[in-house]
C-alpha positions, 0 to 999 in steps of 0.5 A: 467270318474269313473273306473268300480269297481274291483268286477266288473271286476272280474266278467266280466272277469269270464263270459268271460273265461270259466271254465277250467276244460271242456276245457280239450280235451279228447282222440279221439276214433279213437287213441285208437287201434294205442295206443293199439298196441304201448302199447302191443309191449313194453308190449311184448319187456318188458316181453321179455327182463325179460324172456329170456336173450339177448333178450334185444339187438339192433340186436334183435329188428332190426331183426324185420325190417330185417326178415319183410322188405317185409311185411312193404312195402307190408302192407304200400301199403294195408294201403291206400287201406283199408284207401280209403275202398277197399281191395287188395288179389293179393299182396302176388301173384304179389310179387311172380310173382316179385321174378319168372320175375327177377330171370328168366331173370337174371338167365336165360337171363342174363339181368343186376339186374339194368335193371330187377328191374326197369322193374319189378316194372313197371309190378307190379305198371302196373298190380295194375293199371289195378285192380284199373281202372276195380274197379272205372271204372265198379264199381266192387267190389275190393274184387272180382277184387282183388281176379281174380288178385290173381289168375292171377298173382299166375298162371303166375309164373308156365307158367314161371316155376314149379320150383324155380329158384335160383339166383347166380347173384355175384352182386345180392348177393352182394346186398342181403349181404349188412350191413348198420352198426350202433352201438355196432355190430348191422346192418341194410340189404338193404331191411331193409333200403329199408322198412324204406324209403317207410315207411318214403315216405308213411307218408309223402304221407298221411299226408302232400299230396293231394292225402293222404288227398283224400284217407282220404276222400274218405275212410270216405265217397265217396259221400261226397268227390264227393260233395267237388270236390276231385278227387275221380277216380283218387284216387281209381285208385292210390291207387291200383297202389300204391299197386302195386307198392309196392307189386313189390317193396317187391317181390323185397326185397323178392329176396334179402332175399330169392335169388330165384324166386318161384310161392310159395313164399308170400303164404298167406301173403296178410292176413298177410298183413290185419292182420298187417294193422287192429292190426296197428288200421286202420279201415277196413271201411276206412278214419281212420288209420295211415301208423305208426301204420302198422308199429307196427302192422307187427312189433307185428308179428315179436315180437310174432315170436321172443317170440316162437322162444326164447321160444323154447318150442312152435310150430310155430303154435302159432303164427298164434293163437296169432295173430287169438286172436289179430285180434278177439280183434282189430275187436271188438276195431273197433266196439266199436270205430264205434259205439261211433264216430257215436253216437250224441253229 
């Protein structure tokens, strides 16, 4: 048998294997605002390591997990929410109402803080349950339901007390002195590592669970996730429990950071909250985002705080403006992300 010319090879060979050059996988749109963030926190850590001297140090970026240890757990929680396309208003209010139940009966009963925060995490994983039941159950908008919790929960911290309550606990404050040590004099607080756990917990949840595959999918249609057999209901429910829960466990780093229960304490920190989640690029629609990028989306509102804080020259105030600009650009990021995923190939 005669051997096929080599010409002939070379041209089989070339209707065979495609060109290179469209083969090239171009950067998915949904990447773009977790890029974003990323590049505008070293932009920021950079301008601020140029500007202000020591602020390039090991403790100052640490103290961004220190100082906001209660909102990377709490926008962890709302992370989930948004990316199964709901919204949650009552955490800022239920980590208030953690801090007024535990300081009131270590304070004021005496119970033992290993009895307490176990008790009040059931109360918080309890009541966004109950949010995350009325929702799915009756069809209510989590706007509304979420809002009547906030409400809710806000208003039992003032039958509990008017005041805040201190708490003195020896072992307590203890626990709120605690130092993980690290390098060069540098240290991490128990809340801190408390914050980075959850955070390491919640990836691992939506990228390499069901349940976080199932909040994928029902974020990004629920109608669709219906006709795939997932578990839709129980999903909805979950992730406002797992809201819940979260917000419990941040009321609790919060008392460790504070040492007091009071009915102000986390006002507004559900926008916080939101803010860090849409900066962090999870879109507000659902079924796109990433639990790593809230991280750097609380993360950018610690920076933006440091900045001022090292500046010395500007009112507190400007953060708040900062962020409101960072917010109005995220939102038109997503519109422009929306827009071209849904137009046809």
């Amino acid at each position: 048998m005669s051997a096929l010319p080599t010409s002939s090879l070379n041209a089989d060979a070339a209707v065979a294997t495609p060109p290179t050059a469209p083969t090239v996988a171009h950067l998915n749109p949904k990447y773009l605002p977790l890029i974003a963030t990323i590049s505008l926190f070293v932009a920021m850590a950079t301008m601020g390591s140029v500007l202000y001297t020591g602020f390039f140090s090991a403790q100052v970026f640490l103290n961004l997990l220190i100082d906001n240890a209660f909102l990377i757990i709490v926008a962890v929680g709302m992370t989930f929410v948004i990316l199964s396309g709901g919204i949650d208003l009552s955490v800022g209010s239920v980590v208030a109402l953690t801090t007024m139940v535990l300081a009131a009966l270590v304070e004021h009963k005496g119970w033992s803080p290993l009895v307490v925060i176990p008790l009040v995490l059931l109360m918080g994983t309890a009541f966004g349950a109950l949010m995350g039941f009325l929702i799915e159950r009756f069809r209510l908008q989590p706007f509304i339901v979420t809002l009547a919790g906030m409400f809710l929960a806000r208003g039992l911290c003032y039958l509990i007390s008017i005041d805040s309550i201190s708490i003195s606990n020896e072992g307590y404050s203890e626990l709120s002195q605690w130092r993980l040590p690290l390098w060069e004099g540098a240290s991490l607080s128990l809340g801190a590592v408390v914050a980075i756990v959850v955070l390491l917990a919640a990836v691992f949840i939506a990228h390499c669970t069901p349940f976080g595959r199932a909040v994928y999918a029902v974020g990004g249609s629920e109608a669709s996730a219906l006709l795939m057999g997932l578990p839709v209901r129980r999903t909805l429910i979950g992730v406002y429990t797992l809201s819940g829960f979260c917000s419990a466990l941040a009321g609790v780093v919060f008392t460790f950071y504070m040492l007091s229960g009071y009915g102000l304490h986390a006002v507004g920190m559900e926008l916080d909250a939101i803010a860090a989640v849409v900066i962090g690029g999870t879109l507000l629609t659902g079924g796109v985002g990433y639990v790593a990028g809230t991280l750097f989306g609380v993360l950018m509102l610690g920076i933006i705080q440091t900045l001022i804080s090292f500046d010395g020259t500007l009112s507190s105030w400007w953060t708040r403006i900062v962020v409101g600009v960072l917010l109005f650009v995220f939102c038109l990021l997503q519109r422009v992300l929306t827009h071209r995923t849904s137009k046809p190939n």
